[in-house]
C-alpha positions in Angstrom: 1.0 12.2 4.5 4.4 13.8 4.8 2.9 16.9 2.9 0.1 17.2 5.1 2.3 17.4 8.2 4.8 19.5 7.4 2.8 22.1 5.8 0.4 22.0 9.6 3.7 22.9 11.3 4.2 25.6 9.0 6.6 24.6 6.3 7.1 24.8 2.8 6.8 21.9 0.7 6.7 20.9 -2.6 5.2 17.7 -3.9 7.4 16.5 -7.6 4.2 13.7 -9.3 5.1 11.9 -11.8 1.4 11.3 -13.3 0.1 14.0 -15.4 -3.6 14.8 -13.8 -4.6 15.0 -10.7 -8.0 12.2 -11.8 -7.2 9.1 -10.3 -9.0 6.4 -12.0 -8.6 2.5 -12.0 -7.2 2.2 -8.2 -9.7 1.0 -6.5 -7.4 -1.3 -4.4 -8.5 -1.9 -0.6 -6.7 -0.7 2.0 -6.4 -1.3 5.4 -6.4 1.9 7.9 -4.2 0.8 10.8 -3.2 2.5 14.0 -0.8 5.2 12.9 -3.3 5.6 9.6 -6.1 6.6 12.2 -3.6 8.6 14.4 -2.6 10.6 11.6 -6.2 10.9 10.2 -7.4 12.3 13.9 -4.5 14.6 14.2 -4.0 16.0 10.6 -7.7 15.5 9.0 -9.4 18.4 9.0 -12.5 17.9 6.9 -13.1 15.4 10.0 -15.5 13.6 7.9 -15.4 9.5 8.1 -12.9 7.8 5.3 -13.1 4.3 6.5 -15.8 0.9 7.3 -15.6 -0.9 10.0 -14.8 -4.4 9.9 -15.5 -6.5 12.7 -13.2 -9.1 12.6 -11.6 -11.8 10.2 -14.1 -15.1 8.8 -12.9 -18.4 7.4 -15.5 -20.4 5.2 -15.5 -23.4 3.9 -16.2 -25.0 0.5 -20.0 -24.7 0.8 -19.7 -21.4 2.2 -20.1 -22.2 6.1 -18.4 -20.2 8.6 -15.3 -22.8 10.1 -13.7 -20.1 12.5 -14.3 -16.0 13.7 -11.3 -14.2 14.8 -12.7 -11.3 16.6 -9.7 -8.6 15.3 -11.6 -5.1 14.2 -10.5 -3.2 11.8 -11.0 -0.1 9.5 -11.2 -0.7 5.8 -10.6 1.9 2.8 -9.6 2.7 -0.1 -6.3 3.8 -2.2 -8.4 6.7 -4.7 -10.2 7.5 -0.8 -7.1 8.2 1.0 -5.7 10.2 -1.8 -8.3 12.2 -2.6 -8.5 12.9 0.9 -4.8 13.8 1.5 -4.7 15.9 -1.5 -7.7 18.1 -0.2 -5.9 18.9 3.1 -2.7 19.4 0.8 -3.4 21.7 -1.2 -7.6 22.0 -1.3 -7.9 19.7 -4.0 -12.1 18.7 -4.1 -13.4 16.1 -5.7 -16.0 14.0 -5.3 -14.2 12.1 -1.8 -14.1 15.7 -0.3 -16.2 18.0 -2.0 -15.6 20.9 0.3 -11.4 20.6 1.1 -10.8 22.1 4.6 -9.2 25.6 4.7 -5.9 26.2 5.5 -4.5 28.0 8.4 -2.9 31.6 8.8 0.2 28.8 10.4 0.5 26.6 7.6 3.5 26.6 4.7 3.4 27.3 0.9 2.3 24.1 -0.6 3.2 22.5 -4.2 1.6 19.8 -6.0 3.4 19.6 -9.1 2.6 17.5 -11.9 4.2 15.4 -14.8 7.7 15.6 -13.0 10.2 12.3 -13.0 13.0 12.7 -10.6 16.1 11.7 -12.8 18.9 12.0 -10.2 19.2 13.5 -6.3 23.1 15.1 -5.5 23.9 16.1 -2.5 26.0 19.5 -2.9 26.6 22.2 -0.2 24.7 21.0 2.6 21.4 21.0 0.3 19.7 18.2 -1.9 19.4 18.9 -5.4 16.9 17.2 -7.6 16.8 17.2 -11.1 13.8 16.6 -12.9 12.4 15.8 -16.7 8.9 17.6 -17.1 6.8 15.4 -19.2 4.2 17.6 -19.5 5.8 20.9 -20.8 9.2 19.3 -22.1 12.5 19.5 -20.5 14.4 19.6 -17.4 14.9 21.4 -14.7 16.5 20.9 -10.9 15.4 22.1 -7.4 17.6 22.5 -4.6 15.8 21.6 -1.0 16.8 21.5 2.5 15.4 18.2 2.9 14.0 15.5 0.5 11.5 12.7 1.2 11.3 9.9 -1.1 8.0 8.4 -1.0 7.9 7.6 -4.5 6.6 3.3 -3.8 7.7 0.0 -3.9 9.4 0.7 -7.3 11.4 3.7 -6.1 13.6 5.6 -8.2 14.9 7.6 -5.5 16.1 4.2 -3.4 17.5 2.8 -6.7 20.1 5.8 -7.0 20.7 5.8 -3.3 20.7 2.2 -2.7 20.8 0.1 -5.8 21.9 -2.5 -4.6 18.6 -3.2 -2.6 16.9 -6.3 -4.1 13.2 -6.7 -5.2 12.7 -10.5 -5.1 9.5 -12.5 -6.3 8.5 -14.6 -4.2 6.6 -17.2 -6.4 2.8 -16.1 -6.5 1.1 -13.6 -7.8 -1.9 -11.5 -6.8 -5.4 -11.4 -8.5 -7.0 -8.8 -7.2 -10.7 -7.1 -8.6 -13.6 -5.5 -7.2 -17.5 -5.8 -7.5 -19.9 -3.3 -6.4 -22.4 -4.7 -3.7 -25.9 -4.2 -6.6 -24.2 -6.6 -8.5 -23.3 -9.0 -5.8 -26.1 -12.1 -5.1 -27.7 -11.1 -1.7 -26.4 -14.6 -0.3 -23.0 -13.5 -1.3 -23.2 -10.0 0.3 -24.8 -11.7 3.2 -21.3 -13.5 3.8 -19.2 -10.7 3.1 -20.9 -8.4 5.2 -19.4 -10.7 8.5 -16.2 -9.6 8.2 -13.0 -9.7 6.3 -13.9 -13.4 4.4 -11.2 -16.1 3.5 -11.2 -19.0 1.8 -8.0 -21.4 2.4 -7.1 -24.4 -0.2 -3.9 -26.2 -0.8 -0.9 -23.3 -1.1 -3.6 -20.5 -2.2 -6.1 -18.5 -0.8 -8.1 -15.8 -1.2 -9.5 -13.1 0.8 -12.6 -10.2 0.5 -13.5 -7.3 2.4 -15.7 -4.4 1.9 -14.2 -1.1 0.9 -15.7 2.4 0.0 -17.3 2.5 -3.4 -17.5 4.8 -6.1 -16.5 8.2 -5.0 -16.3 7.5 -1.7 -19.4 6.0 -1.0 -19.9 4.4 2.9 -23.6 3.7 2.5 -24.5 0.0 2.0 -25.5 -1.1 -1.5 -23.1 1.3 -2.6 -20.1 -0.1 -1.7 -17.3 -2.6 -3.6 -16.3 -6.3 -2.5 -12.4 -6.1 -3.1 -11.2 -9.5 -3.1 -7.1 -10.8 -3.6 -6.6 -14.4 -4.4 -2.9 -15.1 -3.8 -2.1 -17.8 -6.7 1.3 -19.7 -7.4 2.9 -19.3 -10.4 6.8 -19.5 -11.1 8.4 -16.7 -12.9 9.8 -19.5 -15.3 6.8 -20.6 -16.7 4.8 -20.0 -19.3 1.7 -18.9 -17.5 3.5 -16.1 -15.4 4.9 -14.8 -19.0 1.0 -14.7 -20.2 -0.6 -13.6 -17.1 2.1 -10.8 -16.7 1.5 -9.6 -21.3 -1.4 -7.3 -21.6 -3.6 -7.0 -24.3 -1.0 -4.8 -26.4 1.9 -7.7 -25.8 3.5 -5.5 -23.4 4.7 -7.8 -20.6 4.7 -5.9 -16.9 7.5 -6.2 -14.4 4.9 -6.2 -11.3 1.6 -4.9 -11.8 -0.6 -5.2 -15.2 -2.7 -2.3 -14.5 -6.5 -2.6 -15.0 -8.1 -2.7 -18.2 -5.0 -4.0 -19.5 -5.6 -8.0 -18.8 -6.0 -9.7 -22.2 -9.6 -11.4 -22.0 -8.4 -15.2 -23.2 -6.4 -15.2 -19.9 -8.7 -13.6 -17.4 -11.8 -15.6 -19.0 -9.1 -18.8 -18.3 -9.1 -17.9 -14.8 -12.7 -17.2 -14.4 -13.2 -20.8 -15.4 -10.8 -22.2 -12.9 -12.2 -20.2 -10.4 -15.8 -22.0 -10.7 -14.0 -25.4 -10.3 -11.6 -24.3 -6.9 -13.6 -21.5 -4.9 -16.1 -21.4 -2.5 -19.6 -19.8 -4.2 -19.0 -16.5 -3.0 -15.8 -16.0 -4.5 -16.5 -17.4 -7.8 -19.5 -15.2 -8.2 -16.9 -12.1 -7.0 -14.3 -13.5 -9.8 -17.0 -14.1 -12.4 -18.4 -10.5 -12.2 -15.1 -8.5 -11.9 -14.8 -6.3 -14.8 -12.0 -4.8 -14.2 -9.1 -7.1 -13.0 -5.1 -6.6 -12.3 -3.2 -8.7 -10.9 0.4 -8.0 -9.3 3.5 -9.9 -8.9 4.6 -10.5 -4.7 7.5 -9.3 -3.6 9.5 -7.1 -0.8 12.3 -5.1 -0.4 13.9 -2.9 2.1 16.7 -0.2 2.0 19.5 -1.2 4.5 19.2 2.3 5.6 16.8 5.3 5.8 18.9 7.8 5.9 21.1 9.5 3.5 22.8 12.8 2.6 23.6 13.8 5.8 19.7 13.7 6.9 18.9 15.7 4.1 17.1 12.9 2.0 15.2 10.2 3.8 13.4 7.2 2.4 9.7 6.5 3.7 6.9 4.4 3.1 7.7 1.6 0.6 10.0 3.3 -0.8 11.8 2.3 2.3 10.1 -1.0 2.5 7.6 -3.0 0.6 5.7 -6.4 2.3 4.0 -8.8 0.8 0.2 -7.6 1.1 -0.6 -10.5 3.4 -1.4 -8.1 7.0 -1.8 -5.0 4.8 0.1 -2.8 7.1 1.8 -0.7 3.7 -0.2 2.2 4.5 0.1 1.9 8.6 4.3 1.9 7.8 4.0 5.4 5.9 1.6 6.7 8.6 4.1 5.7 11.5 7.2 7.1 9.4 4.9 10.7 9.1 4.6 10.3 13.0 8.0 9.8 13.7 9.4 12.5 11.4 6.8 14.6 12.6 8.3 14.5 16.2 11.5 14.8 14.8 10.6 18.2 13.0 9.2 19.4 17.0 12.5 18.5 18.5 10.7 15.8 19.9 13.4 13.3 18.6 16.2 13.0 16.7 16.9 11.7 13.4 19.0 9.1 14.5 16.2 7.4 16.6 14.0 8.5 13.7 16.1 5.9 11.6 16.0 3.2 14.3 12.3 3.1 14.8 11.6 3.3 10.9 13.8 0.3 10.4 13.1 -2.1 13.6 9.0 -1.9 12.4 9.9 -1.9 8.5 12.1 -5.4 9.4 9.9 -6.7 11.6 7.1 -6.0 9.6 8.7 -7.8 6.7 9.7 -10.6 8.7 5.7 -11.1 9.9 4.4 -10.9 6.0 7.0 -13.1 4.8 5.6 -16.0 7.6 1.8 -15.2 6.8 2.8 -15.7 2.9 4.7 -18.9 3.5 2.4 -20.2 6.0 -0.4 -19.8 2.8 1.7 -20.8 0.0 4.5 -22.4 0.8 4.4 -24.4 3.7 6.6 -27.2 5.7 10.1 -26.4 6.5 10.1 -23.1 4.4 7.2 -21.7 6.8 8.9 -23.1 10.2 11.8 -21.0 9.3 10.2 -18.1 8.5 8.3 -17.8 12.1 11.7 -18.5 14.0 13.0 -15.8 12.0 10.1 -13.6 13.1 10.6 -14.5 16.2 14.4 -13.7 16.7 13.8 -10.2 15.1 11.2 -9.2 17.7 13.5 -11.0 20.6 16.5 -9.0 19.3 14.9 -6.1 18.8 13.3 -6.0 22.7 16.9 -6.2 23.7 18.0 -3.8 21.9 15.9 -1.5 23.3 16.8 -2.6 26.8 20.1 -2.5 26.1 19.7 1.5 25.4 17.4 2.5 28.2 20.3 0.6 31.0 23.7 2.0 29.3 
């Protein structure tokens, strides 16, 4: 996003990615297109062709599949492989099957760079400029860039935040994600029947799990077409055996955070399969049964204490920032609001100091709100109580905060 924006107002930039091609494969992970997302999207899209489905609102079934309770809350539902294959053809006019015809550029717009196969290995600050050193694992060795200004937007896992801030914590927080997709043909017509009335959850005792439609294979809106993406948030302590089996793929390499589809040893996915038939609502079961593909990731956040470092020449966005728990999916909407913000920062239009402010009152109260939705689901009691006080102090302080600074 930052990419995007800069190069519309005319600067350079170059993009350091650490994967090797450009083919994304394998993320089909659903994504929720909030405000900022669509802001940025209207302002900085120029393909103006539609990314997103709507959803009307949030359902809650029941065992036998009967709608309990309708929260009327629309929403706009995509992809991961959508948004980046979009962003990349206004980057730098990469097409694909997403955006077959990338928009042009402008005679306005800056130089762009989308460089593959590059690890950052270490970020100095010498002179008044940001230099980056870099291992090429495509070609072989390294190199180092000197910028006038460095954006780390490099995920929840950041490398960039661990050399700037490593003493920012990533903690689990006792469950873990199963997450899959099924395209609508292979769905049951009673199941895409359900799905199709909004964004579906099923509650039990200290788990749940969740589906919505997102856009199918290359970027397909049109009904039929389209996946069921489901997440069932399960609890599992990082001392047991299960986590340590659930978290080994099928070459006995044991993952950190996220075993990556195709990975997933069958004896343990067709171990969950069976105890999804004997917990879930119909729907669910049936989504769980036909996944072919499954990942699952650990849940956990962190935040940087600050945003800021380097003088202002190196700032941390996105999750690399901040990472939630994926509870009110609202990743995506934290990058596009950063992208905003810097954005009016780069027009004069505010200054990096408020920049920092705004990035890190929604990042904590953003956190905060996750952290209640995910107790509130698997946790519960006391644990939950706290958490929504907490919440609720953060937004109190923060209002006066910001009274505070408009009267003195």
């Amino acid at each position: 996003m930052n990419g995007v924006m800069m190069k519309r107002l005319g600067h350079n930039v170059h993009i350091l990615e650490q994967y090797q091609s450009s083919v994304r494969s394998g993320h089909a992970a659903g994504i929720r297109a909030g405000p900022q997302v669509q802001e940025f999207f209207k302002n900085h899209d120029l393909s103006r062709q539609p990314y997103s489905l709507d959803c009307p609102g949030i359902q809650f079934i029941d065992r036998n599949s009967n709608r309990k309770r309708f929260v009327n809350n629309p929403m706009c539902m995509t992809s991961w492989e959508y948004l980046y294959y979009r962003l990349r053809a206004n980057f730098d006019g990469y097409a694909s099957q997403y955006c077959e015809k990338p928009p042009a550029s402008a005679k306005t717009d800056g130089k762009v760079v989308y460089d593959l196969g590059k690890r950052v290995t270490n970020v100095s600050y010498i002179d008044g400029s940001v230099l980056v050193t870099i291992d090429d694992t495509i070609n072989g060795g390294s190199t180092s860039l000197s910028a006038d200004l460095v954006i780390a937007s490099d995920g929840s896992s950041s490398t960039v935040r661990q050399m700037v801030s490593p003493t920012t914590q990533h903690p689990y927080a006792g469950y873990v994600a199963w997450r899959g997709t099924v395209p609508e043909k292979e769905a049951s017509d009673e199941t895409n029947r359900i799905c199709a009335g909004g964004f579906t959850i099923f509650k039990m005792n200290l788990n749940y799990i969740l589906v919505y439609i997102i856009p199918g294979e290359n970027g397909s809106l049109l009904p039929g077409s389209r996946l069921l993406n489901f997440v069932w948030y399960y609890n599992c302590a990082s001392s047991s055996a299960e986590y340590a089996s659930i978290m080994t793929d099928s070459s006995s390499h044991r993952h950190r955070r996220t075993l990556p589809p195709g990975k997933m040893r069958a004896e343990v996915w067709e171990k969950q399969k069976a105890h999804a038939e004997h917990v879930l609502a119909p729907p669910f079961a049936e989504l769980v049964r036909k996944t072919k593909q499954p990942f699952i990731s650990s849940v956990s956040d962190a935040m940087a204490p600050r945003a800021v470092f380097f003088d202002g020449k190196l700032l941390l966005v996105g999750e690399a920032l901040a990472s939630f728990r994926p509870h009110i999916a609202m990743s995506a909407n934290q990058a596009a609001l950063n992208c905003l913000c810097l954005e009016k920062v780069l027009k004069g239009e505010m200054g990096l100091g408020e920049w920092e402010r705004e990035v890190m009152q929604y990042a904590t109260a953003t956190r905060a709100l996750s952290t209640a939705y995910g107790n509130y689901a698997q946790v519960g009691g006391l644990t939950f109580v706290l958490s929504v006080f907490s919440y609720l102090f953060i937004l109190v302080q923060q209002k006066l905060l910001k009274l505070w600074g408009r009267l003195f």
